[in-house]
C-alpha positions in Angstrom: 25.0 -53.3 -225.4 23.5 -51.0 -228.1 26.0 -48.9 -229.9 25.9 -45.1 -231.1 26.8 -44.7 -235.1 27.3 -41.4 -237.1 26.0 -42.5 -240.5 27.9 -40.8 -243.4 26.2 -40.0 -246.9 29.8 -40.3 -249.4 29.4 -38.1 -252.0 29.2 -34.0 -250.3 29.9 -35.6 -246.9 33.0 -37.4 -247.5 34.0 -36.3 -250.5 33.3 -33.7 -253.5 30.2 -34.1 -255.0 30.5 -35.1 -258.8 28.4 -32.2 -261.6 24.8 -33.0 -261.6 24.7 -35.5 -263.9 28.0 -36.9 -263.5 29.6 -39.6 -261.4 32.4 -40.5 -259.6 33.6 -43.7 -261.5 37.5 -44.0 -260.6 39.4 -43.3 -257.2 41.6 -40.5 -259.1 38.3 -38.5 -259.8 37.7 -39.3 -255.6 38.3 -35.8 -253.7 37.9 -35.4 -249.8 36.5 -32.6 -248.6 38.0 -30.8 -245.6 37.7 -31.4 -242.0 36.2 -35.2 -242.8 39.2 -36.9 -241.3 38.7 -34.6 -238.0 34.9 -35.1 -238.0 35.7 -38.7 -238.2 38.7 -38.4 -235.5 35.9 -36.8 -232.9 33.3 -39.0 -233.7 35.6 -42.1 -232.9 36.9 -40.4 -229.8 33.4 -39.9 -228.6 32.9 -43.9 -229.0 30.8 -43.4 -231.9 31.0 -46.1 -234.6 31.1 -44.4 -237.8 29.7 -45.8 -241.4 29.3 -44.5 -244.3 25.9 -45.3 -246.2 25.8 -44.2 -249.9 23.1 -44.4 -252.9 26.0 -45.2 -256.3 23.2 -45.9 -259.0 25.9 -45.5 -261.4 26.6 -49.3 -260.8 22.8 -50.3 -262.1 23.3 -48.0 -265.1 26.4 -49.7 -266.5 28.3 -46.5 -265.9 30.9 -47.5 -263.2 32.3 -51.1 -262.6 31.4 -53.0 -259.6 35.3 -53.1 -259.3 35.9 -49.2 -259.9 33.7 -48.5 -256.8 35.1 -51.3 -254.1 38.0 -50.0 -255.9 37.3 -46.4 -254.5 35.9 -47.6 -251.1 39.2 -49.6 -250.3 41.0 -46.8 -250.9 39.0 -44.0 -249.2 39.2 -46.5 -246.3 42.8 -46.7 -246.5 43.3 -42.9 -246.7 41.0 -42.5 -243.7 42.8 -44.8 -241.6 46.1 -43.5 -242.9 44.8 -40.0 -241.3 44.2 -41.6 -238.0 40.2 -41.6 -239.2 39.5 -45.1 -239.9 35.6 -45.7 -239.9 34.0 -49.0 -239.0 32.0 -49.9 -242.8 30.8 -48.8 -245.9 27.3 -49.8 -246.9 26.6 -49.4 -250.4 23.1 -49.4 -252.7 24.1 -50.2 -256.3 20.5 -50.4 -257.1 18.4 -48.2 -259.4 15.5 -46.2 -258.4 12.3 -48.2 -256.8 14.8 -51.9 -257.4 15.7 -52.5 -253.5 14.9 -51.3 -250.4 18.4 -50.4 -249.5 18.6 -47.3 -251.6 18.3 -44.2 -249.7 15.6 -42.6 -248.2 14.9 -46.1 -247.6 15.8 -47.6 -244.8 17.6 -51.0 -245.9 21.0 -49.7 -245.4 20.7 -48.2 -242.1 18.8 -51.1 -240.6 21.7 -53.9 -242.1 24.1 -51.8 -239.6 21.7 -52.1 -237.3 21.8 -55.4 -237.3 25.7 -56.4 -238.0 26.8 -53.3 -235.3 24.1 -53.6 -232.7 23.6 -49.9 -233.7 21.3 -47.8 -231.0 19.4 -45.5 -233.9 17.8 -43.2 -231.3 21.0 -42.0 -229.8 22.7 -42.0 -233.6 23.1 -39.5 -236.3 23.4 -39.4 -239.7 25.0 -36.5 -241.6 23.9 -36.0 -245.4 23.5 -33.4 -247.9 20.3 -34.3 -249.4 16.4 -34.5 -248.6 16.5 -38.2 -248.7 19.0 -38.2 -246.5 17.1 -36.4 -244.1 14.1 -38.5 -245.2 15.9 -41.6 -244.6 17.3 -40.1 -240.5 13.3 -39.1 -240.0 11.9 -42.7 -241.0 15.3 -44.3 -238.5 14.7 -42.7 -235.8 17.4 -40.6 -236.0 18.9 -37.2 -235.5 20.2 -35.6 -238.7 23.1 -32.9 -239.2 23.0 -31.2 -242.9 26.4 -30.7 -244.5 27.4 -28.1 -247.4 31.1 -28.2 -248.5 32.4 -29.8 -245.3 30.0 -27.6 -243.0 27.5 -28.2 -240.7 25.1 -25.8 -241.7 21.4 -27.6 -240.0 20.4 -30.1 -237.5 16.8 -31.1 -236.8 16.8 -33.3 -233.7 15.1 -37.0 -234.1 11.3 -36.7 -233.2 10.8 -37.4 -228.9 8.6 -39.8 -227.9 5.8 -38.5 -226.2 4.9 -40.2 -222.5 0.9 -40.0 -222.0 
């Protein structure tokens, strides 16, 4: 049986976004931003699986450790579950621009859950903060919910098919 999933982008989803520029590199630079741990506590209610897909370039460009960042995603994970908000994965793209086809808007990351979850993307959303997140819901299938600082401030509903 196909599964519904609420895809979350990390950085101005799950947490505070870094300065434009900047990265998060270490878990004590990691903030959450509020409500996440409710959004996450509905979503599992609801039967939702709930995984977190996230773009972290900073890994390509030598700027954060392979080991800083599964150091930071064991420990948001830990966190969440603590707050009775424990999500189901983390997919991650530590790939530069145009290296991969997992890094958001393309689709690599959200077809991998797909596959391991036996995800339904029709009857899934993803929340993000960006264009290519949006991009990325569009080319899935997918309904998409923009987020600003822990708000849901947009949805545009996943395209219907058409019956001739």
């Amino acid at each position: 049986m196909k599964r519904r999933c609420v895809f979350l982008d990390r950085d101005g989803v799950v947490n505070a976004k870094a300065a434009p520029g900047d990265y998060i590199c270490r878990w004590p630079e990691f903030r959450f931003l509020p409500g996440i741990a409710d959004w996450i506590r509905l979503f599992k209610a609801l039967g939702f699986l709930v995984v977190v897909v996230t773009n972290q370039r900073g890994v390509a460009r030598g700027l954060i450790r392979p080991e800083d960042l599964e150091e930071i995603h064991q420990k948001m994970s830990e966190e969440l579950e603590k707050a009775g908000a424990g999500i189901d994965g983390i997919l991650c793209c530590p790939h530069d621009e145009g290296e991969c086809q997992c890094r958001k808007p393309r689709p690599g990351l959200v077809r991998e859950a797909e596959r391991r979850w036996n995800v339904d993307l029709g009857s899934s959303l993803l929340i993000g903060d960006s264009e290519s997140d949006r991009q990325l819901a569009e080319t899935c299938g997918m309904t998409f919910a923009l987020a600003r600082d822990g708000h849901i401030i947009g949805v545009v509903a996943r395209p219907r098919m058409q019956v001739l």
